[in-house]
N, C-alpha and C positions, 0 to 999 in steps of 0.2 A: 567733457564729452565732445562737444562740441570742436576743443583745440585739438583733438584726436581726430575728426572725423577729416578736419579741412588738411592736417597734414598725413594722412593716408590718400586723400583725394589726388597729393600733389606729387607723390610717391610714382611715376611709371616708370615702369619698366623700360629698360635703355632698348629691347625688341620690337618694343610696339610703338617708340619713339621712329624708329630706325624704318618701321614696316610703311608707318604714316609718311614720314618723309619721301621714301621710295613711291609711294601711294600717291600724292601730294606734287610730285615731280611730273609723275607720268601724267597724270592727271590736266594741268598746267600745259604738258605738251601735245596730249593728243585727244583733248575733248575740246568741242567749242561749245558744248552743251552750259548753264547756268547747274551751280548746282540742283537746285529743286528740280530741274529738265531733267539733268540726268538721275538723280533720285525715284522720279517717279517714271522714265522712261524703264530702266534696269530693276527694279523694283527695291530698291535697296533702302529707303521709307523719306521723308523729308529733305528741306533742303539742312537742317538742323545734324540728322543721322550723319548725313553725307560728310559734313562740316568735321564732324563727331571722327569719324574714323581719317580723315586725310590731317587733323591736328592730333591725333593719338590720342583724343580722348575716351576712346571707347577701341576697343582691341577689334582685330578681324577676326571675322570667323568665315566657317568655308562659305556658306550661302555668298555674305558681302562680299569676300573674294572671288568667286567665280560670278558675280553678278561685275564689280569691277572691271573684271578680267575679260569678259565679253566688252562690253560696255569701251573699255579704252585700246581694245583687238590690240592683249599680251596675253602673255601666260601666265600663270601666279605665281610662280619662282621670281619673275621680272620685281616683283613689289614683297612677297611674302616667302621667302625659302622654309619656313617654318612651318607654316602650311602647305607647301608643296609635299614636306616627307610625312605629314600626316597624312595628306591625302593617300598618297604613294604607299603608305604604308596601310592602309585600310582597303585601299583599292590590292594590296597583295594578300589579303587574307580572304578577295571571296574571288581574285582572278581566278580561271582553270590556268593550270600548271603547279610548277610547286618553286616557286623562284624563293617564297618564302622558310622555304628550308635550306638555302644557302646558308656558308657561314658569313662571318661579318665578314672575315679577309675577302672571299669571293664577291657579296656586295660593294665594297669598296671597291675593285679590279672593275665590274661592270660599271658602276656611277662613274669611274674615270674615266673609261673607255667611252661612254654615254656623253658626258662633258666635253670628251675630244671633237667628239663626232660633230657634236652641235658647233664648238667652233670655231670647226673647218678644216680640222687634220685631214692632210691628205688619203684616200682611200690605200697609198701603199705604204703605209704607217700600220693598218689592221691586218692586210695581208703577211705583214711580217711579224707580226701580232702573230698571226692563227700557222707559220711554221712552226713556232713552238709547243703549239698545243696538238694532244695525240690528232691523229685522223679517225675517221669514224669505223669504228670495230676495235682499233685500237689498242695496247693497253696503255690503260689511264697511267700506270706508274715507271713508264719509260722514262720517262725523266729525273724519276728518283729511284737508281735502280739498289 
């Protein structure tokens, strides 16, 4: 029981390997805090927790990310992409509009177009972008006549 329990212990997940290191990084570079400072500054619990999630041994979850993510001024794509489309994704089911009713191809076209933006495509990159697409009144199926 025992030899079961210490090699499940040892078992992580190559994500939360990968989220820690990014975690771990940034961390290193833009906090001069001690851990337990910043622990108990961000509310994110000890200097132990803290320790806990920057060697992956304890996975993120949003709270410890978005306390993170304050805490080392990124966003939490920068450290956790995994939790960013959880978020994203929960945050489209009580937004107002209905983005959540696109299809995936449509999602995938905006997340790239999103990704451009961020960076640094130039602005006549999307203008050339949005000839393609009808004008407002439009029909939608001019392009597939």
């Amino acid at each position: 029981m025992a030899e079961l329990r210490k090699r499940k212990e040892k078992e992580t997940p190559s994500w939360q390997l990968e989220e820690a290191s990014a975690l771990a990084k940034l961390f290193a570079e833009k906090s001069d805090l001690s851990q337990a400072e910043f622990g108990a500054r961000y509310e994110i619990g000890t200097q132990g927790m803290v320790w806990q999630y920057l060697n992956g041994h304890r996975p993120l979850n949003i709270g410890a990310a978005a306390a993170f993510a304050t805490g080392l001024g990124v966003k939490i794509p920068a450290f956790s992409p995994r939790l960013a489309a959880e978020i994203e994704h929960a945050y489209s089911m009580v937004k107002d509009g209905n983005d959540w009713q696109m299809s995936a191809a449509a999602k995938k076209v905006v997340e790239a177009v999103r990704k451009a933006d961020l960076a640094g495509e130039p602005e006549t990159t999307f203008m050339l972008m949005l000839r393609l697409l009808p004008e407002e009144g439009e029909p939608v199926g001019r392009l597939n006549p």
